[in-house]
N, C-alpha and C positions, 0 to 999 in steps of 0.2 A: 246084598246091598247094604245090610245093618254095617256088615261086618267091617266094609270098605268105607262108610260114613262112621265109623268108630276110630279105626285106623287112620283117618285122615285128620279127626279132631284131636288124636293123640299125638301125631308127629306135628301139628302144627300147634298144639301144646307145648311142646317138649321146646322145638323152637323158635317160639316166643320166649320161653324162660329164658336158653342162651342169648336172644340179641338183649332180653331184661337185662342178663347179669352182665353183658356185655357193656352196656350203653353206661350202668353203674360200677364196672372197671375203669372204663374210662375217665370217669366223672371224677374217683379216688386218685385217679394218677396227676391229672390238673389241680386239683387242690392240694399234693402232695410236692405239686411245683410251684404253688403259692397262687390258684387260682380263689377266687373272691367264692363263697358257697354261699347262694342265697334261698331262703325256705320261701315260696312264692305262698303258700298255706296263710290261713286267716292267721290273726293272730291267735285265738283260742285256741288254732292248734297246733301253734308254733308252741307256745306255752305249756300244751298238755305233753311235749317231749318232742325234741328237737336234734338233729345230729352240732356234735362240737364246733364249736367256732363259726353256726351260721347266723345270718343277720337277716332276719324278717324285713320283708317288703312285700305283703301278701299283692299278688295279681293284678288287682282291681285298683291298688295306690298305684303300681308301677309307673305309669305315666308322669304322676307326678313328684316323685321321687326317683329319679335317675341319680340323683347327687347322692342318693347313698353307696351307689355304685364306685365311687372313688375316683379313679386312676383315669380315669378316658376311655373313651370306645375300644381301647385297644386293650382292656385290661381284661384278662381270662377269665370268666365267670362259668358256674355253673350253677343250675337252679334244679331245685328239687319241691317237690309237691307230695298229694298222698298217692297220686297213680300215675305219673307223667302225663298226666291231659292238663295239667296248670304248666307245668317246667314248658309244656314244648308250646304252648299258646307264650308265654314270658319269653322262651326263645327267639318264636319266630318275631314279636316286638323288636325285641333289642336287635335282630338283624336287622329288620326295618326301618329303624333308631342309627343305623351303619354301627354299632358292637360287629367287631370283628369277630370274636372269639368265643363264642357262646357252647354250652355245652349242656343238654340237656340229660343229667343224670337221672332223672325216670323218679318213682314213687320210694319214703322213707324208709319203709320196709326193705325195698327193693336195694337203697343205698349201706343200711344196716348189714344185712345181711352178706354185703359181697365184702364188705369192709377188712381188709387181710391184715 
């Protein structure tokens, strides 16, 4: 029984990490077509390192800062946080908000890392 509750946290280990690097593949290809990257992260931790060209709107302002979003509902955004549990709560917002094009690229780490 150990063996089989081992095996099962390992293959749903393993993936997890693909749909990780997945979700932050995809995240790189939209911002690589001029999607908007926004670090939903406080600012202290936007501050203490941050990936290039993104613009802080930590979670908790979102609401009320939609206008630093730019372009319109319809402009490509992708949000990133420290573990994708801020990006995908900022996501499901801006759907809710009608953002058509939301894209939640998961945790900094996560985003770093897949970066080709």
């Amino acid at each position: 029984m150990k063996k089989w509750l081992v095996g099962l946290a390992l293959a749903l280990g393993i993936q997890g990490a693909v749909l990780a690097s997945e979700r932050a593949e995809t995240a790189w290809q939209w911002v690589d077509n001029g999607a908007l990257l926004v670090d939903v992260r406080t600012p202290g931790e936007f501050n203490a390192g941050h990936l290039p060209d993104a613009i802080n709107v930590p979670l908790d302002q979102l609401p009320a800062r939609l206008d630093a979003l730019g372009e319109g509902k319809a402009q490509p955004i992708v949000v990133y946080c420290r573990s994708g549990n801020r990006s995908g709560q900022a996501q499901m917002f801006l759907n809710n908000k009608g953002y058509s094009q939301v894209h939640n690229g998961g945790g900094l780490v996560e985003m770093q890392d897949s970066r080709h």
